[in-house]
ZAMARGU-4260 file (C-alpha; in steps of 0.2 Angstrom, whole numbers, plus 5000, padded with zeros to 4 digits):
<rodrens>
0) 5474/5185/5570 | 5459/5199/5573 | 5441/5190/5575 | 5428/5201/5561 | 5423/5208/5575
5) 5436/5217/5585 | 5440/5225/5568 | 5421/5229/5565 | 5421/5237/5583 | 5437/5245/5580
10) 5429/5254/5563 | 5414/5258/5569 | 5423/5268/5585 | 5433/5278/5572 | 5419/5283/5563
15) 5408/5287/5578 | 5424/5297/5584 | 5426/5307/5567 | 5409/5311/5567 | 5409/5326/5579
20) 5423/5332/5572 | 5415/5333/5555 | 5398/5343/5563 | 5409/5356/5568 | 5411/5362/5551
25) 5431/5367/5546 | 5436/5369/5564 | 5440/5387/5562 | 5423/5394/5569 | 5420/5386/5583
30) 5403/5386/5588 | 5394/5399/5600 | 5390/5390/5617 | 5386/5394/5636 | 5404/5391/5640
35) 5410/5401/5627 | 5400/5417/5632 | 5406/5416/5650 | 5424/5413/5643 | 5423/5428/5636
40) 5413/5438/5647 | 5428/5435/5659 | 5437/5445/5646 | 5424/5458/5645 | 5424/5463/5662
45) 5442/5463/5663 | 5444/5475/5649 | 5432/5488/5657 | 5443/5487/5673 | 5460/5490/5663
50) 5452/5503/5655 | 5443/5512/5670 | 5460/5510/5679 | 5470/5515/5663 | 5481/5499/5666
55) 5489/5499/5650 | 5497/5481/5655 | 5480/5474/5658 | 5474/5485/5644 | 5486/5474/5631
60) 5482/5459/5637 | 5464/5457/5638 | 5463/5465/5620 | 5475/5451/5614 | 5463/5439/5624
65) 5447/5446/5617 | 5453/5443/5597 | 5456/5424/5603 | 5437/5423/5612 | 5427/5433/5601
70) 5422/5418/5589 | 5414/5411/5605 | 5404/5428/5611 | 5388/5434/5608 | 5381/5447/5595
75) 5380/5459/5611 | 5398/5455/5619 | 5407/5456/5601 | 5398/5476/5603 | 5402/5479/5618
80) 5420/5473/5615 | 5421/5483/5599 | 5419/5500/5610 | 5429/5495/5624 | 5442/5491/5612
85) 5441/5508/5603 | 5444/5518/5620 | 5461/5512/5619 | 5461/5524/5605 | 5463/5539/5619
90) 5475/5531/5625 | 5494/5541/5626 | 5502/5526/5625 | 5506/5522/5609 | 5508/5502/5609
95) 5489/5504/5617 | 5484/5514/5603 | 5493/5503/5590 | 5484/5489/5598 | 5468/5494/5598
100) 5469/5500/5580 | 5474/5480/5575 | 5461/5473/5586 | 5447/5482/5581 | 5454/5477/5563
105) 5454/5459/5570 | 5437/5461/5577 | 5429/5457/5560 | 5414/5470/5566 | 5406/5481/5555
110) 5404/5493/5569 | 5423/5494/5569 | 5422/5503/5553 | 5418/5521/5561 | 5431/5523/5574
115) 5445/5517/5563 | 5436/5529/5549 | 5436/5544/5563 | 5454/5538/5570 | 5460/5540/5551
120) 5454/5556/5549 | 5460/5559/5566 | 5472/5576/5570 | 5484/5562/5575 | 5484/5553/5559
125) 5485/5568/5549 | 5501/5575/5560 | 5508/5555/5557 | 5507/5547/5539 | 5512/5530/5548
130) 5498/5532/5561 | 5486/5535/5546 | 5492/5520/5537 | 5490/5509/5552 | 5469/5514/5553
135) 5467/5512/5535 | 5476/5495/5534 | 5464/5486/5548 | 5450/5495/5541 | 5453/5484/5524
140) 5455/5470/5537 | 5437/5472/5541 | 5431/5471/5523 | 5418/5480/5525 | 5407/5486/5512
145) 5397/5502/5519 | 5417/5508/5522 | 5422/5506/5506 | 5416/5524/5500 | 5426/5531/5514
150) 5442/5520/5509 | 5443/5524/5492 | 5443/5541/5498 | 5462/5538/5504 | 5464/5537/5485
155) 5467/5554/5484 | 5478/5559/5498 | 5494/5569/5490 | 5506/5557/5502 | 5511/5540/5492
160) 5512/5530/5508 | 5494/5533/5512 | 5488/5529/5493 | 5499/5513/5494 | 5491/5511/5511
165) 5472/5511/5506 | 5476/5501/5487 | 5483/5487/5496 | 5468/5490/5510 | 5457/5484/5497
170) 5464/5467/5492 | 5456/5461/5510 | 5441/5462/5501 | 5445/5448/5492 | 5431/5437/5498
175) 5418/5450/5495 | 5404/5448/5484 | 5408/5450/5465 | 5399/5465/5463 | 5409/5474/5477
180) 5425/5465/5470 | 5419/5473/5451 | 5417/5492/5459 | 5433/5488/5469 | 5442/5484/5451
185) 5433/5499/5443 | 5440/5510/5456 | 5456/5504/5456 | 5459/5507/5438 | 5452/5524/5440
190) 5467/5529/5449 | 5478/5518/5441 | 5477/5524/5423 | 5480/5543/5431 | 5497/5536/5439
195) 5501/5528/5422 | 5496/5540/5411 | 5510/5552/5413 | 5523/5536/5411 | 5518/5535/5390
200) 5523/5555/5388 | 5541/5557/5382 | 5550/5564/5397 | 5538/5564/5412 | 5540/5574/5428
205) 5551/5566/5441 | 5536/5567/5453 | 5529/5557/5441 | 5540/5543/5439 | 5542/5544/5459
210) 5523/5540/5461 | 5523/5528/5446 | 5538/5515/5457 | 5526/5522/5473 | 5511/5514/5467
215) 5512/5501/5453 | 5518/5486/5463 | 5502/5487/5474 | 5491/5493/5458 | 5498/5476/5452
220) 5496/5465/5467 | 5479/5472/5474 | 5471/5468/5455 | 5477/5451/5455 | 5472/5444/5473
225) 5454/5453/5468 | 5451/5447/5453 | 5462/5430/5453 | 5470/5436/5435 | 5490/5430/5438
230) 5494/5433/5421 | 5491/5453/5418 | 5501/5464/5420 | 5503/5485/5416 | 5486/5496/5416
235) 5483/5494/5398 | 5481/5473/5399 | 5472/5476/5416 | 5461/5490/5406 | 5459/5480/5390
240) 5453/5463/5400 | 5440/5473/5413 | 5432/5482/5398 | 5432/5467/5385 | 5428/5453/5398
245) 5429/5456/5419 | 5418/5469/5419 | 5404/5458/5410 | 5410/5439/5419 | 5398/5432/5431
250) 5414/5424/5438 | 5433/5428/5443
</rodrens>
């Protein structure tokens, strides 16, 4: 049988073992530390060789590196990795500019926004719908608020793909504030009430109908993951909610 006090040692160890566990926070964020900083500066400096000697293999690898380490960098190496990133944009290989496009997306740096905003615009991304569609779907990754303007902008672009593209873009602001979330939904319903609109008329246009099946299903899911509603659905229940009670909530 256990003495009091082996049992007292033994619980007094498991706490003192939980304990730096629990100051960590969730675990997902590890903290910023010397180690950390030189971890990733190895990264760094290997990303700047790859791209000065246009080693596409070296290229891919230290980008995929870089998303693992940049919870552990600096405010100055997460910058610095953010436009070392977006050379890979220039690139002609088109797994190096793919890759680029989801790591800056990854990055989480509002500083991201404007090359994935320029590569968007880009005479590549006009010429290639899929191209377009990569940049605006890791700029929603981003979430960032001073981009949204820009992204909403998507909302008008006569090519489905890219609408759907930029609508579901904006359910990555999920965990923005509620104000952001509350222009998001205004904006969204915007667009969506010109889509459903020409659906009530008797016989609409075959265009029409062809954007309506286009753009509904992410109309639908975008609104529910940004305002947590599970039980709507169709653009007159989302209108009639937002206007009688979403639009005024202090909560969603």
């Amino acid at each position: 049988m256990l003495s009091r006090i082996p049992i007292a040692c033994l619980l007094l160890a498991l706490l003192v073992g939980l304990l730096p566990a629990q100051n960590e926070g969730d675990g997902k964020t590890p903290p910023v530390t010397e180690e950390t900083i030189a971890e990733f500066q190895e990264v760094l400096d290997g990303l700047a060789k790859a791209v000065k000697e246009k080693s596409d293999v070296d290229i891919l690898y230290y980008m995929k590196e870089g998303v693992k380490k940049i919870s552990g960098a600096d405010a100055k190496q997460k910058t610095k990795f953010v436009a070392l990133t977006a050379k890979g944009l220039k690139s002609k290989n088109d797994e190096v500019r793919s890759n680029a496009i989801s790591t800056l997306g990854a990055t989480g740096h509002p500083k991201a926004s404007k090359f994935l905003l320029k590569e968007a615009k880009s005479k590549r991304a006009k010429n290639s719908i899929t191209y377009m569609c990569e940049c605006i779907g890791a700029l929603g990754k981003l979430a960032d608020p001073k981009a949204l303007k820009d992204l909403s902008k998507f909302l008008n672009n006569k090519e489905n793909r890219v609408i759907a593209a930029a609508i579901n873009a904006m359910a990555d602001y999920r965990n923005a504030p509620l104000k952001t979330r509350k222009d998001i939904v205004d904006i969204l319903l915007k667009h969506y009430a010109s889509v459903a609109s020409p659906m009530t008329r008797p016989n609409p246009k075959t265009s029409d109908k062809q954007k309506f099946e286009a753009l509904a299903d992410s109309f639908e899911s975008t609104l529910k993951i940004l305002t947590k509603k599970t039980d709507l659905k169709g653009f007159d229940k989302w209108d009639r909610w937002y206007r009688k009670e979403g639009k005024k909530a202090k909560t969603w």
